[in-house]
C-alpha positions in Angstrom: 0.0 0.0 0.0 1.1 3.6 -0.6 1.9 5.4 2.6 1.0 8.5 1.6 -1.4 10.6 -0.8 -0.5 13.9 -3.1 -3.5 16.0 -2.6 -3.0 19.4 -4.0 -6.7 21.4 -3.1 -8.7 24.8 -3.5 -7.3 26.0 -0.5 -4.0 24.0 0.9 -1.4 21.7 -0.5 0.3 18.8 1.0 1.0 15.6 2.2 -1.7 13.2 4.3 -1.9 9.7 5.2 -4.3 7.0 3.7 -5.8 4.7 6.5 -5.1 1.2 5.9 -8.6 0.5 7.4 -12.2 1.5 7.3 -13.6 4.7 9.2 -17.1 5.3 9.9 -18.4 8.6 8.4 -21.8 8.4 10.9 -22.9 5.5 12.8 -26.4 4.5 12.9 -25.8 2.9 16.6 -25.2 6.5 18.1 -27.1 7.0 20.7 -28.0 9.8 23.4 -27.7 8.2 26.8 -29.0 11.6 28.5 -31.7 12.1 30.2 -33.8 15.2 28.9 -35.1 17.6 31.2 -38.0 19.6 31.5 -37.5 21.5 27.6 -37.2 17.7 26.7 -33.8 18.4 24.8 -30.5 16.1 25.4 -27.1 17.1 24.5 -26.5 14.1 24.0 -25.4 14.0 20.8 -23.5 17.2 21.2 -21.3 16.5 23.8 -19.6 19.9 23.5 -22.3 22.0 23.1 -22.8 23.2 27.1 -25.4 25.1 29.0 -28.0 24.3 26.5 -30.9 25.2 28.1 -33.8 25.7 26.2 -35.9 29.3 27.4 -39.5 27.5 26.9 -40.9 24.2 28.1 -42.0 21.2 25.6 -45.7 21.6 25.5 -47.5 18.7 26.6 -48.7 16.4 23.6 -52.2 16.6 22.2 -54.6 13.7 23.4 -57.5 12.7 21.9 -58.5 11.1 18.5 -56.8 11.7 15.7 -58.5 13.0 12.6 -60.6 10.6 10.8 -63.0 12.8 8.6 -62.2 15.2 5.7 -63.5 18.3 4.4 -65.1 20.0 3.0 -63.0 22.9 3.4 -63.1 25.5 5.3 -64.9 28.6 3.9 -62.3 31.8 4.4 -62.0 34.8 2.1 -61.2 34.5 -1.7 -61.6 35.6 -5.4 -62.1 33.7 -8.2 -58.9 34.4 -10.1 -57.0 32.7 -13.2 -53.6 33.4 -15.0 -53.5 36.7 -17.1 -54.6 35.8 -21.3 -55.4 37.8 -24.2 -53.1 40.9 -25.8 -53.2 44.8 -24.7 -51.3 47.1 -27.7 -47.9 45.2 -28.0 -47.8 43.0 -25.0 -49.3 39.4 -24.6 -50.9 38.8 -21.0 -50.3 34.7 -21.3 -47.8 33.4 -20.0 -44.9 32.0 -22.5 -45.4 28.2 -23.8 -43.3 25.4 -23.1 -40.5 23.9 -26.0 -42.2 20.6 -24.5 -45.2 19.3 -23.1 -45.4 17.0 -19.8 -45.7 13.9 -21.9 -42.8 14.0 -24.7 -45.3 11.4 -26.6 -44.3 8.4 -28.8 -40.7 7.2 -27.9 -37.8 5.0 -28.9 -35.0 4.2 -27.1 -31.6 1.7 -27.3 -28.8 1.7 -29.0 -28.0 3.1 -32.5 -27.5 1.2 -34.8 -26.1 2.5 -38.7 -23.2 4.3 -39.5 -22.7 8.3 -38.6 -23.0 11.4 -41.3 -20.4 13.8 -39.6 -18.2 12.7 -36.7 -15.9 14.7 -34.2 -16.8 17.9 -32.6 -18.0 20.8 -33.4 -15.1 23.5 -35.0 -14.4 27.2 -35.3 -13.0 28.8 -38.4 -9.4 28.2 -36.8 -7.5 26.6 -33.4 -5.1 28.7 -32.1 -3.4 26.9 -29.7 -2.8 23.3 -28.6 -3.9 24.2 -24.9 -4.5 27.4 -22.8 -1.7 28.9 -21.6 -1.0 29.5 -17.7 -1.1 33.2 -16.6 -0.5 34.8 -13.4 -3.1 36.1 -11.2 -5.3 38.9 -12.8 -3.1 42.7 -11.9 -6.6 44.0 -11.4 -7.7 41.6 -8.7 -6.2 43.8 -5.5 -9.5 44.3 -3.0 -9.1 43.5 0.6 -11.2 45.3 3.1 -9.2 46.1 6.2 -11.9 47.6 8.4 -15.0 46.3 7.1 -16.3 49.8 6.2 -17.2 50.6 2.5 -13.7 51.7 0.4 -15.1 53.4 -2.0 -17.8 55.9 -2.7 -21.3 54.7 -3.1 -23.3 54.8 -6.2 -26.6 55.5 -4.5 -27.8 54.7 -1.0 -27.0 51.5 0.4 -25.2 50.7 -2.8 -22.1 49.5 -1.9 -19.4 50.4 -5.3 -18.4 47.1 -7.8 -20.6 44.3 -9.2 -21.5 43.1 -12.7 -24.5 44.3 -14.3 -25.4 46.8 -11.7 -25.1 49.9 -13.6 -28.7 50.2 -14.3 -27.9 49.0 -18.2 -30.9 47.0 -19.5 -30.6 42.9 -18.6 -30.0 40.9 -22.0 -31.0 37.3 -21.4 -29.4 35.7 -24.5 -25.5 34.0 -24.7 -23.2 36.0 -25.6 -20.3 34.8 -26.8 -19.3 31.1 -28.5 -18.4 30.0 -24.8 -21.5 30.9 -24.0 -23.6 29.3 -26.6 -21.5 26.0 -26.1 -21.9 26.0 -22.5 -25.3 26.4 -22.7 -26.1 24.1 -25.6 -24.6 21.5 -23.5 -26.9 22.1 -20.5 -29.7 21.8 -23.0 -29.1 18.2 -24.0 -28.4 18.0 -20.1 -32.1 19.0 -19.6 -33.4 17.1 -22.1 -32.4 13.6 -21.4 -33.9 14.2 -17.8 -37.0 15.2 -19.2 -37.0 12.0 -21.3 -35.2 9.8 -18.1 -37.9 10.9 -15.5 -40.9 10.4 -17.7 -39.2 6.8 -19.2 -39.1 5.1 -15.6 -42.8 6.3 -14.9 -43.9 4.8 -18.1 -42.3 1.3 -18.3 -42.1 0.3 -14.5 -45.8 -0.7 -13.3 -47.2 0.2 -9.6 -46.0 -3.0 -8.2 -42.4 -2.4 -9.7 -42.6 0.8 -7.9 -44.1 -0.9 -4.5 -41.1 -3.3 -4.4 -38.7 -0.9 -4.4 -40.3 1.1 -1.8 -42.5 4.0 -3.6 -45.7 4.9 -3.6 -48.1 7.0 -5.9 -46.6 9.8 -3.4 -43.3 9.0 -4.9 -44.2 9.1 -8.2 -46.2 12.2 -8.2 -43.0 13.9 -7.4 -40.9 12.4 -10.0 -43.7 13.5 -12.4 -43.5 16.8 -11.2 -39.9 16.6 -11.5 -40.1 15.8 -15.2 -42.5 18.7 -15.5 -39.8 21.0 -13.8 -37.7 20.0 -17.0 -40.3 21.0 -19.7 -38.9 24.7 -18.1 -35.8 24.5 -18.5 -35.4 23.3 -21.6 -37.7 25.7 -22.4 -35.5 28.2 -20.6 -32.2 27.3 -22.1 -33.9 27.3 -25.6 -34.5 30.8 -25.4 -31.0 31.8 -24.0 -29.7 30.2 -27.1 -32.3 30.9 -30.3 -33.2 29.3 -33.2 -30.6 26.6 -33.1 -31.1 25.4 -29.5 -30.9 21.3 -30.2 -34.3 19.6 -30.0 -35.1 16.2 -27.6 -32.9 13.2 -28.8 -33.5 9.4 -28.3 -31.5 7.7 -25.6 -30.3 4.6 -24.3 -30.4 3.8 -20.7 -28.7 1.1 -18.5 -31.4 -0.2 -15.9 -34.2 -3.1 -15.7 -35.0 -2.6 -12.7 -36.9 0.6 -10.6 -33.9 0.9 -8.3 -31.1 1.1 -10.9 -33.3 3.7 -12.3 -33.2 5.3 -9.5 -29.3 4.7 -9.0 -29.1 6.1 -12.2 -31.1 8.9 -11.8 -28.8 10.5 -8.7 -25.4 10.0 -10.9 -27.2 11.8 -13.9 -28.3 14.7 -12.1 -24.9 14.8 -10.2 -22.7 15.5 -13.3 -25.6 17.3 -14.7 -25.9 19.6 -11.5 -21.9 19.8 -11.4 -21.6 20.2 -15.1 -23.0 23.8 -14.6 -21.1 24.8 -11.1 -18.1 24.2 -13.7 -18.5 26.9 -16.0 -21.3 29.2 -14.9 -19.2 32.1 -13.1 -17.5 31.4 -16.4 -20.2 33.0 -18.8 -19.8 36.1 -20.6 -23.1 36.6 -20.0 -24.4 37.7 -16.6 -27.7 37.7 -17.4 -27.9 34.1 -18.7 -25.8 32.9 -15.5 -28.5 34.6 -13.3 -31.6 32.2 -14.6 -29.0 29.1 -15.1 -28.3 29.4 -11.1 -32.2 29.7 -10.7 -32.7 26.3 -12.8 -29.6 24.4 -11.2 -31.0 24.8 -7.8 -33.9 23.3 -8.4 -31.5 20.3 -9.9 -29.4 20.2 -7.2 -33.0 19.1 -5.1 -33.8 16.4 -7.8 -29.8 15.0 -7.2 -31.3 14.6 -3.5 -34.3 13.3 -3.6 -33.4 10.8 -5.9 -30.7 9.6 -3.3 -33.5 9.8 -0.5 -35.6 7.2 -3.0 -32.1 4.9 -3.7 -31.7 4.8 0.7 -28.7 7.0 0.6 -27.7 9.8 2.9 -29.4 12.6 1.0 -26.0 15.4 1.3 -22.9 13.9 2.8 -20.9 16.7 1.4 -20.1 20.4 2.8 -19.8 21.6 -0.6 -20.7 20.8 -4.2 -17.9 19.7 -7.2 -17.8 21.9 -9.9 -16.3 19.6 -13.2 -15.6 21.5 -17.0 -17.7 20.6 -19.7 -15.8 18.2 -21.1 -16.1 16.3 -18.2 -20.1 16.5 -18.3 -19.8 15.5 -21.8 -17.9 12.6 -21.8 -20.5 11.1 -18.8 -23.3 12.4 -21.2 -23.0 11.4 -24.5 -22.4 7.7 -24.4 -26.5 7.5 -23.0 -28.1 9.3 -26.3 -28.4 7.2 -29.2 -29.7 9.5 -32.1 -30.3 12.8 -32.8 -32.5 14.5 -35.9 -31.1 15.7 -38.4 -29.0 18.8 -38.5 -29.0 19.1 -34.4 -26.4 21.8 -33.2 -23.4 19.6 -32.4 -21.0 20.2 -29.1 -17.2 21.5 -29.6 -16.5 20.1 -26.3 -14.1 17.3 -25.6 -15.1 13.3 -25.3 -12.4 11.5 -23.1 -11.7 7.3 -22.4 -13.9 6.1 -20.6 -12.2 4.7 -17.2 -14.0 2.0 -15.6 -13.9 1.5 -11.7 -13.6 -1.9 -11.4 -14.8 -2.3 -7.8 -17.3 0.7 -8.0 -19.3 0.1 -4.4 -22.9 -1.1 -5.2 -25.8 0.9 -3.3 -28.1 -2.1 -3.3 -25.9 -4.3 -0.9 -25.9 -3.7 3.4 -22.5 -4.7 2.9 -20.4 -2.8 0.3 -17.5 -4.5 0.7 -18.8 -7.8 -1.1 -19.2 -5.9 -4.4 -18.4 -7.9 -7.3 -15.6 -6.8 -9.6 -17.7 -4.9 -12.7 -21.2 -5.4 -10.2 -23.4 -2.9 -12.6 -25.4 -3.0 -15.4 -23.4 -2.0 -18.2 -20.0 -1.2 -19.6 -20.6 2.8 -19.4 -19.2 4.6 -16.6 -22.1 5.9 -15.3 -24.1 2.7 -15.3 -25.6 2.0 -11.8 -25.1 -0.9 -9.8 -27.2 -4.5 -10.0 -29.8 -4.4 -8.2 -30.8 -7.7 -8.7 -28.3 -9.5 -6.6 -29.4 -12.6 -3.6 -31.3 -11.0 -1.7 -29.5 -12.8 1.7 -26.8 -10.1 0.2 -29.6 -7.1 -0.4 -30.2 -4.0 1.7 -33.4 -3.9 0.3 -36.6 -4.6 3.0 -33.6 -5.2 5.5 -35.5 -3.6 9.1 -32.1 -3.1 10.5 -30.8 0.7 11.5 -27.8 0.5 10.0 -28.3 -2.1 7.2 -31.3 -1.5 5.3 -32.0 1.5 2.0 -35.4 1.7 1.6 -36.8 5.4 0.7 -36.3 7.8 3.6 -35.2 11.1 4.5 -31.7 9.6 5.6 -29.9 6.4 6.3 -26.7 6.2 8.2 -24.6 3.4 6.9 -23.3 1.3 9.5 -20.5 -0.3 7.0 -20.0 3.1 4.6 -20.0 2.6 0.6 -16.2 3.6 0.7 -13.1 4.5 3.3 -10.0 6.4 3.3 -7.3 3.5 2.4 -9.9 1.5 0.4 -8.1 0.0 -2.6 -9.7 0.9 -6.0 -9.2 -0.8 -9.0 -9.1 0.8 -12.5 -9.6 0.1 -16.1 -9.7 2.4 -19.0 -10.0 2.6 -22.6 -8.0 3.8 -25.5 -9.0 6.9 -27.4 -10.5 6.3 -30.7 -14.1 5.0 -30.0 -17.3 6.3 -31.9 -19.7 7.6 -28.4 -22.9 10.0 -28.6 -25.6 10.4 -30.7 -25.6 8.5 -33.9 -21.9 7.2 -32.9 -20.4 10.6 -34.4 -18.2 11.9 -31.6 -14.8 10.4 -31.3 -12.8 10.0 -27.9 -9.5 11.5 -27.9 -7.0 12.7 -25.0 -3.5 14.4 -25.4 -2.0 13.3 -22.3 0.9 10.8 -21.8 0.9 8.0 -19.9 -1.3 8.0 -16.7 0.8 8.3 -13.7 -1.9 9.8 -10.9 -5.3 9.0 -9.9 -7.2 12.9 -9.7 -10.3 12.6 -7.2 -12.4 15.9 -7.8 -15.1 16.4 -5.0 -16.1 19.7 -3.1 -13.2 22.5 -3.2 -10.5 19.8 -3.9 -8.2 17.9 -6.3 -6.6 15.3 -4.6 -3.9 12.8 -6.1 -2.6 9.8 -5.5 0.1 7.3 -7.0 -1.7 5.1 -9.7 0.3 1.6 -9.8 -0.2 0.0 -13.3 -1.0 -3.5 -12.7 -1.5 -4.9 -16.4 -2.9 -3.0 -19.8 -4.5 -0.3 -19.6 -5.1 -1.6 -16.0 -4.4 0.1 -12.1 -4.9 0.8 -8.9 -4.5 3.1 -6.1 -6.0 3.7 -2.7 -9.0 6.3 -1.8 -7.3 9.1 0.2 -7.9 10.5 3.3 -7.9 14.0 2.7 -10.1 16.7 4.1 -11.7 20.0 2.7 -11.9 21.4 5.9 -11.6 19.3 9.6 -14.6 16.9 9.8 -15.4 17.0 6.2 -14.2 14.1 4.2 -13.1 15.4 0.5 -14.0 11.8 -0.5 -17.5 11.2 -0.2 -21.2 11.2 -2.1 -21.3 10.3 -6.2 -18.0 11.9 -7.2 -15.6 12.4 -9.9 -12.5 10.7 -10.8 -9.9 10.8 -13.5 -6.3 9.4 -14.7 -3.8 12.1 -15.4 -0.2 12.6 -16.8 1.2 14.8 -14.2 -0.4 16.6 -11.5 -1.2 20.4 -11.5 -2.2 22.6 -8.8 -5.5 23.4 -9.5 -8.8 24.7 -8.0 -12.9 25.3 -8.6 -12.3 27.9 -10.6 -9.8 27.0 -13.0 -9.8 23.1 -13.1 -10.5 22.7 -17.0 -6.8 23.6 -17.1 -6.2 20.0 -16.4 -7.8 18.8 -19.6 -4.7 18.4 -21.9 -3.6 15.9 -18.8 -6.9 13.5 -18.9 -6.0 10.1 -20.0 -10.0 8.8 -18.9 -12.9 9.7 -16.6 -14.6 7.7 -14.6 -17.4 8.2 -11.8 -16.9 6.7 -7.8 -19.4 6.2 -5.6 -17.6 7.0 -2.7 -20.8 7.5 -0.5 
């Protein structure tokens, strides 16, 4: 085993040691041994949180039947009152229609199969450079505040001086630059494949499907209304970009069963949610960032209730990973199949895939027995079997500790992964038709792969990768922390193979591109 890890992160570089045995992130057997006093509250599980004392007392708990008899409402004041319709002189009261209804109608899904028109991505008139260039830190970029009084003069009243787009100028909500359009092009076919993902696993899985795993018509109401969320934003997006926003594509998806959907689901909307925390403070345009932020949230939300429906804890990270687009691409393309005609094709980047070998599987109360290559498919991002003994399952398992049926949280008794956990790699050579109608190509520029880079939160960790046959490795999950108490390793993560290692952070880490040999996805918690 390695003795140590290279972590260089947003904040610190340096050296720490990876634990040769498994630590417990939360245990599920905690529990407060106090007795609680009059306000009914125990500091029991805050053993340094002194003179605690509440200010009110508990109120004594209602007695008495509970309901059993419904409506009809209450009567209290109202208006009758509908959404505005019709035109006044040059102005449309309705509210604007959707790119897409609720139901996308007839579909098709799988793999394509024929031979691709155009391939590669997407080109300007010229390439200037083989990579971005390094710079120093921006001359401009002086501001500290010593006294925490306002430096500078203010603009109006309680206007403090500085910001973007606060000059009173008139807000343009369009892209405004080829970054721009790219960026947001790519979050498009983000939005779309939800939209088509969501609605898919409603449509095929039957009521008892959805009863086995744990849901009910509660469950499924929200997912619906999840799916509807994304008839928005792609609406959204299509309107930030114009008349050649791409349309909905056919797709093809790894799961047979309502839990890998599920699994699925909460690795999609993690690279799609970090796909946009990559490049948004990025955009030329302010504008467009602003509503991007407002949609994204609302992702973020999906990402964690689709955890809470696969038994997972729902955030076990401080902070969310930002990844560039090529990252988000890569994860992306290999799930859409075909695209019409003419669709506005991507400039970004397709890497290897790189395949963790030992990936831990969600669906067992003990990670640790995961099979080598225990999921679905042979894409990074497929989930994990669900469909394994059930003696082995932590499905219907009524044990605190053990069992991932739907619930606001689980803590896992045995985690999904530990600092000084041996992972095991594979990875494929550049070259390979992905994406719709197989017409992207992978490609990398980097050597040899030398480090393993672990992107999650504020930090880029490495570690040594040992090559243990072709295109074959391993290495051992580091210990590192983004701040004390808070695990850098942890939730649905990202992971690549690299050349050399750089010192990078959130807000410049596509400068590691030209150093990805293949991408990969961990589950790390």
């Amino acid at each position: 085993m390695y003795s140590r890890v290279i972590v260089r992160c947003a904040l610190a570089a340096g050296l720490v040691a990876a634990a040769p045995a498994p630590q417990q992130y939360g245990s599920s057997s905690d529990s407060g041994s106090g007795t609680g006093e009059s306000t009914g509250f125990s500091t029991a599980y805050l053993p340094g949180y002194s003179d605690a004392d509440a200010s009110f007392v508990n109120p004594s708990p209602t007695v008495g039947p509970v309901a059993s008899t419904f409506g009809p409402d209450s009567q209290i004041p109202a208006v009758s009152t509908a959404p505005p319709s019709g035109t006044i002189p040059n102005i449309d009261l309705s509210a604007p229609p959707r790119r897409s209804s609720d139901v996308t109608g007839a579909t098709s899904h799988g793999p394509f199969s024929g031979s691709a028109t155009t391939t590669g991505a997407a080109n300007g008139p010229a390439t200037l450079a083989a990579s971005v260039g390094t710079l120093p830190p921006n001359p401009t970029a002086t501001y500290y505040n010593t006294d925490g009084a306002p430096q500078n003069p203010l603009p109006a009243p309680y206007t403090p001086n500085g910001g973007l787009g606060t000059n009173g100028s008139q807000p343009r909500y369009m892209v405004n630059s080829d970054f721009d359009f790219e960026s947001i092009t790519l979050g498009l076919y983000q939005e779309w494949i939800e939209l088509d993902l969501f609605n898919n696993g409603l449509a095929i899985f039957s009521d008892e499907d959805f009863y086995e795993a744990g849901l009910t018509a509660e469950h499924r109401a929200l997912i619906q209304f999840m799916a509807t969320q994304e008839t928005g934003h792609a609406t959204l997006l299509t309107n930030m970009l114009g008349e050649t926003a791409p349309p909905q594509c056919t797709y093809n998806y790894p799961f047979t069963t309502v839990r890998e959907w599920l699994d699925f689901n909460q690795v999609l909307t993690r690279w799609g949610e970090s796909g946009v925390w990559g490049f948004i403070n990025h955009l030329d345009s302010r504008e467009v960032g602003q509503l991007l932020a407002q949609s994204i949230a609302t992702e973020a939300r999906q990402q964690m209730s689709f955890r809470q429906m696969s038994g997972l804890f729902p955030m076990p990270v401080w902070f969310e990973t930002g990844i560039p687009q090529s990252w988000a691409w890569t994860y992306l393309a290999p799930y859409i199949s075909t695209c019409p005609e003419n669709t506005t094709r991507l400039a970004w980047q397709n890497f290897p895939a790189l395949h963790v070998v030992n990936n831990p599987n969600i669906n067992r109360f003990s990670p640790n027995d995961t099979a080598d290559y225990e999921v679905t498919g042979n894409r990074t991002s497929d989930p994990g079997i669900s469909t394994i003994p059930s003696d082995e399952s932590c499905q219907n398992v009524n044990a605190t500790g053990y069992g991932c049926e739907p619930g606001v949280t689980h803590n896992k008794t045995e985690p999904l992964s530990f600092p000084g956990r041996e992972v095991i790699f594979e990875w494929e050579n550049p070259g390979l038709s992905v994406g719709p109608n197989s017409s992207y190509v992978t490609s990398t520029s980097a050597g040899d792969p030398k480090y393993v880079a672990w992107v999650a939160q504020l930090n880029l960790t490495y570690t040594p990768l040992t090559i243990t046959g072709p295109n074959r490795g391993s290495t051992f999950q580091p210990a590192g922390e983004v701040y004390q108490g808070d695990p850098a390793v942890n939730g649905t993560m990202f992971v690549a193979l690299t050349d050399e290692y750089l010192d990078l952070s959130p807000f410049n880490l596509s400068m590691i591109n030209p150093h990805v040999r293949a991408l990969g996805i961990y589950q790390a918690g």
